[in-house]
C-alpha positions in Angstrom: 17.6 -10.2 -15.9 20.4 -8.2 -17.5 22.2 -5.6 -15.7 21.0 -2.7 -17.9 17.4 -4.0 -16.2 18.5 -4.3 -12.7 19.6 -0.3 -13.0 16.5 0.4 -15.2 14.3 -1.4 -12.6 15.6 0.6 -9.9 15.6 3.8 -10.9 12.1 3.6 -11.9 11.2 2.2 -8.2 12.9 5.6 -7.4 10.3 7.5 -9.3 7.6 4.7 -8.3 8.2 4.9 -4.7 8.1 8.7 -4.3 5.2 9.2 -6.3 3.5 6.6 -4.4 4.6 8.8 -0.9 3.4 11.6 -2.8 -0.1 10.2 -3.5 -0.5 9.4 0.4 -2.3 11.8 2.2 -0.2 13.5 5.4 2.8 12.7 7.2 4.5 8.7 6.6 6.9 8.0 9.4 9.4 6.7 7.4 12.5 8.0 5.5 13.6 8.5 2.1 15.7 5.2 2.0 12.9 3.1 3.1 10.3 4.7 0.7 12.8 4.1 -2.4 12.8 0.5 -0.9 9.5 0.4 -1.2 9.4 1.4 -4.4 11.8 -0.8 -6.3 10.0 -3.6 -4.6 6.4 -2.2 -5.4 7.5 -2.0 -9.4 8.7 -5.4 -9.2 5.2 -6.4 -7.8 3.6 -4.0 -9.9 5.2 -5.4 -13.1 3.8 -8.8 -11.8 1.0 -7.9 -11.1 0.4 -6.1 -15.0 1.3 -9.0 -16.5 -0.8 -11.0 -14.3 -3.7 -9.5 -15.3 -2.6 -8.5 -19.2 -1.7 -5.5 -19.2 1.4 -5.5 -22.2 4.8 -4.5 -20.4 7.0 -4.4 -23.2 6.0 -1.8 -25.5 8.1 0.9 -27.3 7.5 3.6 -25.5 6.1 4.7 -21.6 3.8 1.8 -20.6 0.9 4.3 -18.6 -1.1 1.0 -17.2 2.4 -0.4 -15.2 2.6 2.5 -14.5 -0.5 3.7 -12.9 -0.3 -0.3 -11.1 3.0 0.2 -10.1 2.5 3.7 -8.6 -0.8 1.8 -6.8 1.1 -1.2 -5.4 3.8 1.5 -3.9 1.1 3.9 -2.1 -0.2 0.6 -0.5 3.8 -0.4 0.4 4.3 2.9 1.5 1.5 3.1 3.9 1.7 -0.6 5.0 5.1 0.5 5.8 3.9 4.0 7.4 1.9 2.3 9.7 4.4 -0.7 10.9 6.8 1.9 11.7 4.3 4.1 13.6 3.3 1.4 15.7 7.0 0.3 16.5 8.0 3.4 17.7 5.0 4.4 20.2 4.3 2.1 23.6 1.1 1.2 24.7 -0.1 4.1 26.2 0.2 6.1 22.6 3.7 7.6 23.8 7.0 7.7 22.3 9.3 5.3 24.4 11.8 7.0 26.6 10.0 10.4 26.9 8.3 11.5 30.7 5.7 14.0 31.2 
């Protein structure tokens, strides 16, 4: 992979990975850093997965289908993601570590 598409592949899993928060119904318990991780990995996958099932990935213009798979791959990251980090940060009881009532 060339360097142009290293920087190509992360700015789209920029795009990917908030539109993939965005799609998400309510609040994810994660940051902006994390969801951008999850998105350059999720177009990675998602670019996989296209060809995987063949869906052409190297067209002329916007390829809509990796898209729309990518975009897919990153809500399921996302909330994958959402939920580990939920579950890390509340005890057993439902409560947030550290706080009395």
């Amino acid at each position: 992979m060339t360097i142009t598409g290293i920087i190509t592949a992360i700015l789209i899993g920029i795009v990917v990975g908030v539109l993939g928060r965005l799609v998400l119904p309510g609040r994810q318990p994660i940051g902006m850093l994390v969801t951008i991780l999850v998105g350059i990995v999720s177009a990675l996958i998602g670019t996989a997965i296209a060809r995987a099932i063949g869906i052409p990935t190297a067209t002329g213009g916007i390829d809509w289908l990796e898209l729309l798979v990518q975009v897919v791959v990153a809500a399921i990251g996302v909330a994958l993601v959402a939920s580990l980090m939920g579950r890390r940060r509340t005890g057993v009881t439902g409560t947030r570590r550290g706080v009395l009532r």
